[in-house]
N, C-alpha and C positions, 0 to 999 in steps of 0.2 A: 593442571589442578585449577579450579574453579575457587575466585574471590569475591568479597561482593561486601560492600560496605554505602553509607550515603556518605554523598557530598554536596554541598551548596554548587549549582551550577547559575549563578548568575538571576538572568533574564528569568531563566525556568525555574527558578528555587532548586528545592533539596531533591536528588534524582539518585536510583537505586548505580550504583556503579560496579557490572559485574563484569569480570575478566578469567580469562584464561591462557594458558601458551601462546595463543593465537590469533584473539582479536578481543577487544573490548565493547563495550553498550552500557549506553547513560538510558535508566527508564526515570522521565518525569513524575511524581508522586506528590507531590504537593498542585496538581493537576493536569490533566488526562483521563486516563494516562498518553503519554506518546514514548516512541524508540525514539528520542531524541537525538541520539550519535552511535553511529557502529562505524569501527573502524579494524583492520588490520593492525596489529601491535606496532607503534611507533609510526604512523601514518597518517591520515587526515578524515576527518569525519565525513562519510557522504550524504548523510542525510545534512536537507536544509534545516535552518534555524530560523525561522522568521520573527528575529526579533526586533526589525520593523513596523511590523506590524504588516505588512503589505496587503492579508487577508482577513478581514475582520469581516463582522455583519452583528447588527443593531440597528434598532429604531423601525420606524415602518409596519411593515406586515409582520417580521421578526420581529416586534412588541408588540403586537397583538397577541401571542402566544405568549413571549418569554420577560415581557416587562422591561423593566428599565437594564436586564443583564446584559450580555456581549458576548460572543463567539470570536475565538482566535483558532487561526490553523494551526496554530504554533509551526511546525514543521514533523520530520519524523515520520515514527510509522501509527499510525489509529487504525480506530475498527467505528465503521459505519453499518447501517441500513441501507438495503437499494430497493426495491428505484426511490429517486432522488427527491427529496422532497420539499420545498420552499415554504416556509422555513425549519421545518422537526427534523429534519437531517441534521441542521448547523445547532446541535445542542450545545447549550454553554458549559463546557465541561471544565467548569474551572474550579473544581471541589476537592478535597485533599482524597486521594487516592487507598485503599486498604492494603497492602501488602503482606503477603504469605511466603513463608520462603520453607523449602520439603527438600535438603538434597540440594539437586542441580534444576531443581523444578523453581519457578517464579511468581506466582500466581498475583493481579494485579486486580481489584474490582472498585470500580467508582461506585458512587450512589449512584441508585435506580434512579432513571431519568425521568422524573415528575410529568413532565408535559406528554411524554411518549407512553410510559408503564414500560419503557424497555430495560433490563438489566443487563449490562454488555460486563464482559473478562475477558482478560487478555493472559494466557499463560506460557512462559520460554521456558524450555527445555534446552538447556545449554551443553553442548559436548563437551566434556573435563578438559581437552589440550586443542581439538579442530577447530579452525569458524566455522560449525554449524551450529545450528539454531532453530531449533522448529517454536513454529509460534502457531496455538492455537485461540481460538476466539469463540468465542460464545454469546449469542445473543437470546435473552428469555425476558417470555410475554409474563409479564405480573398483572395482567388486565381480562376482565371478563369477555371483552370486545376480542374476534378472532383478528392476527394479521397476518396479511402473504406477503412476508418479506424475504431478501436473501441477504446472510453477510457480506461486507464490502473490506474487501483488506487494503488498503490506502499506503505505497510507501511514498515518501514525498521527500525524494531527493536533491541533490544542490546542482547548482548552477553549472552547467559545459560535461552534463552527463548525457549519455549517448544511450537508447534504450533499443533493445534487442529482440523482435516479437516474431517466434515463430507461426511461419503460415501451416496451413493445414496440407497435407498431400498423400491423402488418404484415396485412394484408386476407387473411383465412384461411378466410371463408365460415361455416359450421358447424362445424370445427376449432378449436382452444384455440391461442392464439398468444404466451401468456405462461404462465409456470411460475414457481410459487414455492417457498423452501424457510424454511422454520421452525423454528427452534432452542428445545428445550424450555424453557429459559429465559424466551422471548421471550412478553412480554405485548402481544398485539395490541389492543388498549385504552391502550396507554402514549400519554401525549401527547407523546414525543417525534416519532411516528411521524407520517406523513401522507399518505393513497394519494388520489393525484388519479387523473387519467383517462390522462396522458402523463405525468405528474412523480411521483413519489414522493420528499418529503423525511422527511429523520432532523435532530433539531438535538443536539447533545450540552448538558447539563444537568449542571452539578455537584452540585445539590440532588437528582438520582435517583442514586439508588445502584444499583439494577437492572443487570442485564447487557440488553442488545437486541441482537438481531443477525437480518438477515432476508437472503435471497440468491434470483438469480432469474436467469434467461438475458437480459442485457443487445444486443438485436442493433442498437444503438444505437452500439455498441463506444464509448464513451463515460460519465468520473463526471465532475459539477464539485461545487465545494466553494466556501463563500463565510464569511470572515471579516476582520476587522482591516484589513478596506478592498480588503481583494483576492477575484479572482475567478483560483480553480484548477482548470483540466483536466486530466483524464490521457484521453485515449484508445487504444485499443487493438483490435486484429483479435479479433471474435467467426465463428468457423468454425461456419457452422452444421449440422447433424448427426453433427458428431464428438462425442465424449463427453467430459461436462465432470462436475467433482464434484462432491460435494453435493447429487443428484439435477440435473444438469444445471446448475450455475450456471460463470457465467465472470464474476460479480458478485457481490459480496457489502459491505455494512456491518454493521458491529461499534461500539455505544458502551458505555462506562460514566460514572461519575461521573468522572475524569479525560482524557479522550480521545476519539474518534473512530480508529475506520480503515477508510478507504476503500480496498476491495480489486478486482484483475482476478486471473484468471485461465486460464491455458492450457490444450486439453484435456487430458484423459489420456494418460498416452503409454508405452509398454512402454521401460521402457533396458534395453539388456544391455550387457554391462562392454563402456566403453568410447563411449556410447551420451550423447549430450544434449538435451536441449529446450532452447529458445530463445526468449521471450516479452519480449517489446518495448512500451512503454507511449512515448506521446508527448505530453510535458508541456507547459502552458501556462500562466504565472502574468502578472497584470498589475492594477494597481490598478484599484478597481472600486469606487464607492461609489452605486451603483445599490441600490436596497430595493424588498424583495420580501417580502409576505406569504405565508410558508409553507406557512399553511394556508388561502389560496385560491386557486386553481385558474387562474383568466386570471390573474392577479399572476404566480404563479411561472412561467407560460407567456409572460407578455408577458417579464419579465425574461430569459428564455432565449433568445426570438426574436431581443432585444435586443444577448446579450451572447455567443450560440455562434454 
């Protein structure tokens, strides 16, 4: 059975608190929105909190567009724009949030984004007793100007999570059946990294300070993610031969020393005013205290067989 009330959560203010049988989730509403906490009933939240502040942006070329405001990553799960854009991607979403509630349906919508014309939603579909979760997202052009963007689903998990990115192995003959993309930052030597033959893990490391981030055409449509005793799916529709960013990804992870985010993505898509994409991820969280060596190969394959 499906509950759901506010609560004052601190750092984040007042967050929508919905529960059921099986797992709970704080959505921030007093700005955002973000997934701020999903956890398994009586467990530990895996999403980060960044209420350090550790990721901000202001001032600079970011006041050139957005004035004297500020950008916080808060943590959690958001919905972005790609490709990435410095600075109209790091919108300052810190405006009190609209809330819909239909059922077991959630529906979340900030104000339209002033400096973009973009109007983003965020809507959960909450299963009455399971941890699933489907969360969809919406991005629409309010501007006369046409854009080619794709949705960006950002989950932005905590510290000593281990992430799970299936390779492609699709029988292609003498053709290339996987694609990678590489961020100048990224040291292909980092031992946070690990390229098996079907698995590719990232783990996040608080003692690396580095940036890492690697992305690659997931047709697997599928990330999982494993910490604090739980095991988290998101998966998601890979279209294949439509155009995706980043030199074709519809997958991406990002860590640094606080965080992880495991990322989907929709393809590119022209809006003109008026115009939206719609990209849908379907979640699965559920306690899991299976161990897997990350950096061997049948380990993390036997664990997968095991637990997807």
């Amino acid at each position: 059975m499906i509950k759901h009330g506010y609560i004052d959560y601190g750092y984040f203010g007042r967050c929508l608190k919905i529960t059921n049988d099986s797992i709970e989730l704080l959505v921030t509403v007093d700005k955002g929105p973000r997934i701020i906490s999903l956890r398994c009933s009586g467990m530990e939240n895996i999403m980060c909190e960044d209420i350090n502040e550790n990721s901000t942006m202001s001032g600079g070329r970011f006041a050139e567009v957005f004035g004297d405001k500020k950008w916080y990553i808060y943590g959690g799960h958001r919905l972005w724009f790609s490709p990435e854009h410095d600075p109209k991607s790091y919108y300052p979403d810190n405006d009190p949030v609209e809330v819909d509630i239909n059922g077991n349906t959630f529906t979340f919508t900030p104000p339209v984004q002033t400096e973009t014309g973009l109007a983003m939603q965020m809507i959960l579909s909450v299963d009455e007793s399971a941890g699933r979760v489907d969360v969809t997202h919406k991005i629409k052009n309010t501007e006369d100007d046409k854009k080619t963007i794709a949705a960006w689903a950002m989950t932005v998990v905590d510290k000593e999570s281990v992430a799970v990115l299936p390779q492609s192995t699709k029988p292609t003959g003498l053709l290339p059946n996987r694609t990678y993309t590489i961020w100048q930052y990224s040291d292909m030597q980092d031992d946070r990294l690990f390229f098996g033959n079907e698995y590719i893990t990232i783990k996040q490391d608080e003692n690396c300070k580095a940036n890492f981030k690697l992305g690659f055409n997931d047709d697997k449509g599928f990330l999982a993610m494993s910490n604090k005793g739980q095991l988290f799916v998101k998966r998601f529709d890979y279209r294949e031969g439509e155009p995706y960013p980043d030199n074709g990804c519809n997958c991406e992870c990002f860590t640094n020393f606080f965080m992880m985010e495991i990322e989907s993505l929709s393809p590119l898509t022209e809006l003109s005013k008026g115009d939206e994409i719609i990209h849908t991820e379907h979640w699965e969280i559920r306690p899991c205290n299976d161990k897997f060596d990350r950096k061997d190969e049948k380990s993390v394959k036997d664990f997968m067989q095991k637990n997807i």
